[in-house]
N, C-alpha and C positions, 0 to 999 in steps of 0.2 A: 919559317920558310926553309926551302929546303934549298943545300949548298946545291954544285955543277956537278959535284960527284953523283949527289945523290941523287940528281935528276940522269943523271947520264944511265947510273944501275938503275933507276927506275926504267927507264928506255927498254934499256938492252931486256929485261925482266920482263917486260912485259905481253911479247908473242907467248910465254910460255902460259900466262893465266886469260889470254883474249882469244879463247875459242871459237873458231869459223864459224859463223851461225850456220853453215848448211848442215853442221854436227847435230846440234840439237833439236832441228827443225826434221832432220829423217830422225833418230830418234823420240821425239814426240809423235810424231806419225806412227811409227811403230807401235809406241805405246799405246796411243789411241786405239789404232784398228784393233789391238789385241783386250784392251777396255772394253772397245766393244761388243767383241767374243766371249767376253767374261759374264759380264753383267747387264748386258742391253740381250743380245740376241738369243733368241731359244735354242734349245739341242738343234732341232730342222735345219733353221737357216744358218747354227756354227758350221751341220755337218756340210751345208750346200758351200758357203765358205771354202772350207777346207779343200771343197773336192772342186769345185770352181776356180780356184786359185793358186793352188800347192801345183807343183812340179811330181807329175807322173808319167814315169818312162813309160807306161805301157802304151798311153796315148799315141805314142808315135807308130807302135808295134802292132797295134789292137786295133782295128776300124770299129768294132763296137764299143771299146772302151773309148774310142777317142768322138764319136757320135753322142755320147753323153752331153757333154758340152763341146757343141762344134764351136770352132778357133780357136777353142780356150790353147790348144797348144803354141799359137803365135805370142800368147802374152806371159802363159805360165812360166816361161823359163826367168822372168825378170820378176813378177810378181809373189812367185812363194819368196821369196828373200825378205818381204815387208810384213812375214806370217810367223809365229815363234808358239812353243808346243804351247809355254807354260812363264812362269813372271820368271822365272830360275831364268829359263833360256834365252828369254829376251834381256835381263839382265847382265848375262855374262857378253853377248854380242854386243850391246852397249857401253860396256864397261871394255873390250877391244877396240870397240870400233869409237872410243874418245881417246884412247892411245896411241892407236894408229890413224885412226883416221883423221884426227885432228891435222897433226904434222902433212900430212899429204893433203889436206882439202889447202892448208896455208899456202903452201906450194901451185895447187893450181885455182885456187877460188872454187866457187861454190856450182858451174856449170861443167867445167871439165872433171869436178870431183864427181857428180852425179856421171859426168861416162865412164867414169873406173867403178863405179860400184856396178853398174848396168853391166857392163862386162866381165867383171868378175863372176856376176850369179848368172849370167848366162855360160861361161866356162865354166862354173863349178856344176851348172845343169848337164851341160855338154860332154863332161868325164863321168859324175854319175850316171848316166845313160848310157854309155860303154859299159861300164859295170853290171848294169841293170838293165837290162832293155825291156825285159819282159814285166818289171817290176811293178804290181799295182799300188803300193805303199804310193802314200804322198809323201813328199819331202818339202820340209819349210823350213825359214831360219835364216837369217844375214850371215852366216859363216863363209861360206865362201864371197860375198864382197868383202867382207872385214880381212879375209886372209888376200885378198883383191890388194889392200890397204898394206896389209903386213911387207908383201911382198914389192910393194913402189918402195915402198920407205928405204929398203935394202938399198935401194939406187939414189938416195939421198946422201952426201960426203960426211953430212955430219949424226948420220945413224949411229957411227960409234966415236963420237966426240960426245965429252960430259958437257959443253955448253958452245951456242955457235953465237955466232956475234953476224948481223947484218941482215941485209935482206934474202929472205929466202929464194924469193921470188926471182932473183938472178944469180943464184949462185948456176956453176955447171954441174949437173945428176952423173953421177956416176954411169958409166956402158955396163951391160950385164956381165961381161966378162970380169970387170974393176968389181962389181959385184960378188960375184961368185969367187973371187980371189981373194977377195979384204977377211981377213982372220978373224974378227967379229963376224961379219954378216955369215959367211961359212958357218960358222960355230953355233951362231942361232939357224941355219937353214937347216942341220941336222938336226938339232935337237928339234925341232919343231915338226921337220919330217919322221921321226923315231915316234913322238907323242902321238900323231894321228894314226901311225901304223898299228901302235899299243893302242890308241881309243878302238880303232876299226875294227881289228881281228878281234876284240873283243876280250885281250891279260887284261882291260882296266876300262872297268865297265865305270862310266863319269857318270851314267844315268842315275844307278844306284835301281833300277828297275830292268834292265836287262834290254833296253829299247838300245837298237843301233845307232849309230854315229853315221852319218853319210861326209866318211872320212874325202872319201875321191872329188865331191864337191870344193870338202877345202884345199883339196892340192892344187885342182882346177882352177879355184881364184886365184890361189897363191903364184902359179905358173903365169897368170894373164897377168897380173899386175906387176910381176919382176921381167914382163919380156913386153909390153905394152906401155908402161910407162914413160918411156921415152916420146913414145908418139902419141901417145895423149897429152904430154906433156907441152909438144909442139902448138896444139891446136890452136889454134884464133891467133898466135902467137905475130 
C-alpha cells in the first residue's frame, strides 16, 4: 500500500501524464485524414483533396481561381490546418502540439481548446495572405494552431516554473504585458521569432528539399494565442 506521501506525489504527478483527450482525439484525426491520402485515395481525388481543402491566397484575389471551388474560401482558412504534406510534417505538429497544446487544452478543456486552435489557423491564414495574396500554392499543416498553443502557454504563471502544484484551471493567466516582461517567456519569444525568420527566408532550409516554410502563418498563430487568450480563456466562464 501506498503511504500519504506517496499518494499525495502521486496526485500532484499526475496532470503531467493525463493528457486532455481533446489532444489526441485532433491528432488522430489528423492522422487519419492524412492515412487516408496515403493509402486509401488515388492521385485524382488526394490532388482534388489538397485543392479543396488547403488554404490558397489566390482564392480571394482570383474569381477564377476562387470559382474552382465556390465557398471553399469560407472553410479553407480552418480546414488546411487538419492537412500535413507528409508523416515528417504531421509528426513534428503533433509532437508540438502535445507540448503545447496539452498544457493549454488542461487550462481550458476540450471546447474552448478547439477555439484557440480555430483561431489560430485562421490568423496564421490571415498573415499568410498579407504576404501572399496572389499566391496559388496551397498551404497545409497545424503550424500556426500549435504556435496558436505556444503562444497562450506564455500567459500561463508557471511556463517558467520547473513544477506547479494545484489546479490549473484557477490559477490567474498572466496579462500580455506580464508576458512579454517575464525573462523566460521573452527569451523563448525571440528565439522562436529568430527560428522562423531563418526557416522563412530560407539560411535553414528544415525541408531538406528546398519547399518553403509558410513562416507568417506561424507568427499569425503565435500572435493570436498570446493576445487572445485571455478572452478565450473567459468563455462559458
Amino acid at each position: 500500500m501506498q503511504s500519504s506521501s506517496e499518494e499525495q506525489e502521486t496526485q500532484e504527478n499526475q496532470p503531467v501524464f493525463n493528457l486532455p483527450m481533446i489532444i489526441p482525439v485532433v491528432i488522430g484525426l489528423m492522422a487519419l485524414l492524412h492515412a487516408l491520402r496515403v493509402y486509401v485515395f488515388d492521385n485524382e481525388l488526394n490532388y482534388q483533396t489538397i485543392l479543396g481543402f488547403s488554404f490558397i491566397p489566390a482564392r480571394y484575389s482570383d474569381e477564377a481561381i476562387a470559382a474552382i471551388y465556390p465557398l471553399s474560401q469560407y472553410w479553407t482558412p480552418v480546414s488546411y490546418a487538419f492537412l500535413h504534406a507528409d508523416w515528417t510534417h504531421l509528426f513534428m505538429n503533433s509532437f508540438w502540439l502535445l507540448a503545447f497544446g496539452g498544457v493549454t487544452a488542461r487550462r481550458l478543456e476540450a471546447i474552448r481548446f478547439m477555439v484557440l486552435f480555430v483561431v489560430g489557423a485562421m490568423f496564421g491564414a490571415a498573415l499568410h495572405y498579407v504576404f501572399h495574396a496572389n499566391d496559388i500554392s496551397p498551404m497545409i499543416g497545424a503550424s500556426a494552431s500549435v504556435s496558436a498553443c505556444m503562444g497562450a502557454a506564455l500567459r500561463l504563471p508557471y511556463f517558467s516554473e520547473a513544477r506547479f502544484k494545484g489546479d490549473i484551471r484557477q490559477i490567474q493567466i498572466r496579462s500580455v504585458i506580464q508576458a512579454l516582461t517575464n525573462r523566460q517567456a521573452l527569451t523563448f519569444i525571440i528565439i522562436w521569432f529568430g527560428v522562423n525568420l531563418l526557416f522563412g527566408t530560407g539560411v535553414v532550409d528544415i525541408t531538406g528539399n528546398g519547399n518553403p516554410i509558410a513562416w507568417e502563418a506561424h507568427i499569425g498563430g503565435f500572435i493570436s494565442g498570446l493576445l487572445l487568450f485571455g478572452l478565450i480563456d473567459r468563455l462559458g466562464r
